[in-house]
C-alpha positions as CSV (number, residue, x, y, z in Angstrom):
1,X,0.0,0.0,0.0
2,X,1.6,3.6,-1.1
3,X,1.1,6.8,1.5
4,X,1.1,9.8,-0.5
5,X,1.0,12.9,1.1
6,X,0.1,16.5,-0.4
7,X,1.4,19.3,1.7
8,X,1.0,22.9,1.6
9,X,-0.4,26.1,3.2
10,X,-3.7,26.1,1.5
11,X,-4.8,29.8,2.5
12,X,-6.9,29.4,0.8
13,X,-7.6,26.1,-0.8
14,X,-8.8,26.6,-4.5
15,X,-9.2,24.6,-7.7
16,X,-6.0,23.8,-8.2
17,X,-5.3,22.6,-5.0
18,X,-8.6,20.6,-5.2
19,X,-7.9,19.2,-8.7
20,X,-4.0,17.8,-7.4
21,X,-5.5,16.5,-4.5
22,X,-8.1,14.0,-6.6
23,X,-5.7,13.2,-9.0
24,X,-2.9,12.4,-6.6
25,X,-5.7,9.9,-4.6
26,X,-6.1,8.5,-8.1
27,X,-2.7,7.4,-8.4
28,X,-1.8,6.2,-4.6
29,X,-3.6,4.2,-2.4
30,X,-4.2,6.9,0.2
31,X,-3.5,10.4,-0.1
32,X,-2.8,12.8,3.3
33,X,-3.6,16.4,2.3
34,X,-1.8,18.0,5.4
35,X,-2.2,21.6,6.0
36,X,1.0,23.2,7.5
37,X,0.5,24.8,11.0
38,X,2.6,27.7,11.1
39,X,4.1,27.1,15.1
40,X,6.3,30.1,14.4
41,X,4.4,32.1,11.2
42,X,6.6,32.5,8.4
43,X,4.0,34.1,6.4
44,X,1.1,36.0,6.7
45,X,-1.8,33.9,7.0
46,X,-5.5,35.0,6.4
47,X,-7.0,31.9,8.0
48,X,-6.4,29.7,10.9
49,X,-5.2,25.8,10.4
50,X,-8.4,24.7,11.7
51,X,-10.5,27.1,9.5
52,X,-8.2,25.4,6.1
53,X,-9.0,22.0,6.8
54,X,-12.6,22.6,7.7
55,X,-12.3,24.7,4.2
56,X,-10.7,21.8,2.7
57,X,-13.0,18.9,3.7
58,X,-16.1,20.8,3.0
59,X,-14.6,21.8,-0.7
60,X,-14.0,17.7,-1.1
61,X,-17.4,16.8,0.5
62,X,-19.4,16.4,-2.5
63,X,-16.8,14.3,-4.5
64,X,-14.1,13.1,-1.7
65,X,-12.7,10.1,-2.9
66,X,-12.0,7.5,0.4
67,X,-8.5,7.5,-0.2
68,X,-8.3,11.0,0.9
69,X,-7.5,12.0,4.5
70,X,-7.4,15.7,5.2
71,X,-5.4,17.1,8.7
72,X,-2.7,19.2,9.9
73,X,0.8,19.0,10.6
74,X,4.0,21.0,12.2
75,X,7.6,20.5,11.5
76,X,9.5,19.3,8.8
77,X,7.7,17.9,6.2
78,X,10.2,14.2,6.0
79,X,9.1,13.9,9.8
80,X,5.1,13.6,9.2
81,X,6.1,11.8,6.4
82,X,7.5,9.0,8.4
83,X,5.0,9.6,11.2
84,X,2.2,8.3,9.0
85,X,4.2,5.7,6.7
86,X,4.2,8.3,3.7
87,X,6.2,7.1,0.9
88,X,6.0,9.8,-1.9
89,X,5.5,13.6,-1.5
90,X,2.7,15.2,-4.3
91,X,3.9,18.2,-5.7
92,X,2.2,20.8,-8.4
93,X,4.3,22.9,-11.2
94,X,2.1,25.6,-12.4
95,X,4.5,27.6,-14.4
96,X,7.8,27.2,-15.0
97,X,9.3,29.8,-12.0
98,X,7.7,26.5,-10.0
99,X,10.3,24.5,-11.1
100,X,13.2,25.8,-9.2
101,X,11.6,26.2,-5.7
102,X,10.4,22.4,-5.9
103,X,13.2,21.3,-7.3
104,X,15.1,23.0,-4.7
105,X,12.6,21.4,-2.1
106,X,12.5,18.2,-3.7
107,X,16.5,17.9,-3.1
108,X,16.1,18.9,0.3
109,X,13.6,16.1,1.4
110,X,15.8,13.6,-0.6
111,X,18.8,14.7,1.5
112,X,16.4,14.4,4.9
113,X,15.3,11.0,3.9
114,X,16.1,9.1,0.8
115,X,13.4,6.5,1.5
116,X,10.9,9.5,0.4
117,X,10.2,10.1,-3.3
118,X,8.7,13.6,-4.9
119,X,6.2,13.5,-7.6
120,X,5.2,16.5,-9.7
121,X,2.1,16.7,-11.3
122,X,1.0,19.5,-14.2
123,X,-1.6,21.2,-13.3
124,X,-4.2,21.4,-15.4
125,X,-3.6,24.5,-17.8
126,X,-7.5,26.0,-16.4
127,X,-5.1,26.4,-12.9
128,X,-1.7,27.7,-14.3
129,X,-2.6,31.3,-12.9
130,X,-4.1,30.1,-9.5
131,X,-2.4,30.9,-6.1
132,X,-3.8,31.8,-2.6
133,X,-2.0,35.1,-2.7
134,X,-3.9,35.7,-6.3
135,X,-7.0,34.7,-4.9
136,X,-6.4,36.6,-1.7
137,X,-5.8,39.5,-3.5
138,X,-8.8,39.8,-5.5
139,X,-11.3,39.0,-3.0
140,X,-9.7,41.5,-0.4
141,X,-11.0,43.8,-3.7
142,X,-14.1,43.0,-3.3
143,X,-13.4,40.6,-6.9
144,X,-15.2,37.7,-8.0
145,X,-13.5,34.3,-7.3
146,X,-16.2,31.7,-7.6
147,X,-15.0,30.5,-10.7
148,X,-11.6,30.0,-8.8
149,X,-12.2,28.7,-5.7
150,X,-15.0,26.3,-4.1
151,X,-18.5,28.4,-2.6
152,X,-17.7,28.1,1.0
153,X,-14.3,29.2,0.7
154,X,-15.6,32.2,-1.8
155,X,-18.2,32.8,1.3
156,X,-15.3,32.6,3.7
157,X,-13.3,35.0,2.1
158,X,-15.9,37.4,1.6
159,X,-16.3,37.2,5.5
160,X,-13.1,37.5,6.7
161,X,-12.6,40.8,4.3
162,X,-15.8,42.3,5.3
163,X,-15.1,41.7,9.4
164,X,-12.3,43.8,11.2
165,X,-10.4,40.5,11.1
166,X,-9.6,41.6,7.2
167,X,-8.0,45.0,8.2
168,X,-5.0,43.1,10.2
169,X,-4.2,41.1,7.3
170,X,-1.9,43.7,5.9
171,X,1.5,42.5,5.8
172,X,3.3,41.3,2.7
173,X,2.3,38.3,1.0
174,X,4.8,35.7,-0.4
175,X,5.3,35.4,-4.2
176,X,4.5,31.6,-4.2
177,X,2.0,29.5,-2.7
C-alpha cells in the first residue's frame, strides 16, 4: 500500500489545490492532504489551520474520494512523512518559476530522507494562474472568485474581508503558494 502525502499552506484552498488532490488519490492508495501549521508564522496567513482543513474537507465533500485523508501538521515535512508511513511527497508545477523552488525542495527532502520520493504533477492549464495570494488578493477587492475557488471558501473569504479580522491582514504576501 503507497502513502502519499500532499502538503501545503492552503490559504486558501482553491481549484488547483482541489484538482492535485483528486488526481494524486487517483494514483496512490491513500493520499494525506496536510495543511501546514505555522508554530512560528513564516508568512502572513489569512486563515487559521483549523478554518483550512474545515475549508478543505467541506470543498472535497461532495466528490471526496475515500482515499483521501485531510489534517494538519508541524515541523518538517520528511518527519510527518515517516509519522504516518508516507512514501512519496505530491507536488504541483504551475509555471515554469515553479520548477526551481520544488526542485530545490525536492533535493532537500531527498537529503532528509532518501526513502521519500517527490512526484510533480502538471496542473491542469485551467489552474496555471491560480495561487492563494492571487486569490487573496482579488477577494480583499471585493473581486469575484467563484469560478476559482470552491463556494464556501468564496463565502469565507468574503467574510473574513468584510469583518475587522480583514483590516490586520496587511503585511506582505509571499510570491508563491
Amino acid at each position: 500500500m503507497i502513502t502519499a502525502l500532499y502538503t501545503g499552506t492552503f490559504d486558501p484552498v482553491h481549484y488547483g489545490h482541489l484538482d492535485l488532490m483528486t488526481r494524486g488519490a487517483g494514483l496512490f492508495d491513500k493520499l494525506i492532504v496536510a495543511v501546514y501549521d505555522h508554530k512560528i508564522p513564516t508568512k502572513s496567513l489569512l486563515f487559521s489551520v483549523d478554518e483550512r482543513v474545515q475549508m478543505i474537507e467541506e470543498a472535497l465533500q461532495a466528490n471526496k474520494p475515500d482515499s483521501i485523508l485531510v489534517t494538519s501538521f508541524s515541523g518538517l515535512a520528511v518527519d510527518f512523512a515517516r509519522k504516518i508511513g508516507a512514501t512519496v511527497f505530491v507536488r504541483g508545477l504551475r509555471v515554469f518559476s515553479d520548477f526551481e523552488f520544488e526542485f530545490r525542495l525536492a533535493l532537500a527532502n531527498k537529503r532528509l530522507d532518501p526513502t521519500i520520493e517527490t512526484i510533480s504533477l502538471i496542473t491542469h492549464e485551467d489552474h496555471t494562474f491560480l495561487s492563494g495570494t492571487t486569490v487573496r488578493e482579488i477577494a480583499s477587492l471585493g473581486g469575484d472568485v467563484s469560478s476559482m475557488v470552491p463556494p464556501n471558501v468564496a463565502e469565507a473569504l468574503y467574510k473574513k474581508f468584510n469583518s475587522k479580522d480583514a483590516a490586520s491582514f496587511n503585511r506582505p504576501v509571499p510570491l508563491r503558494d
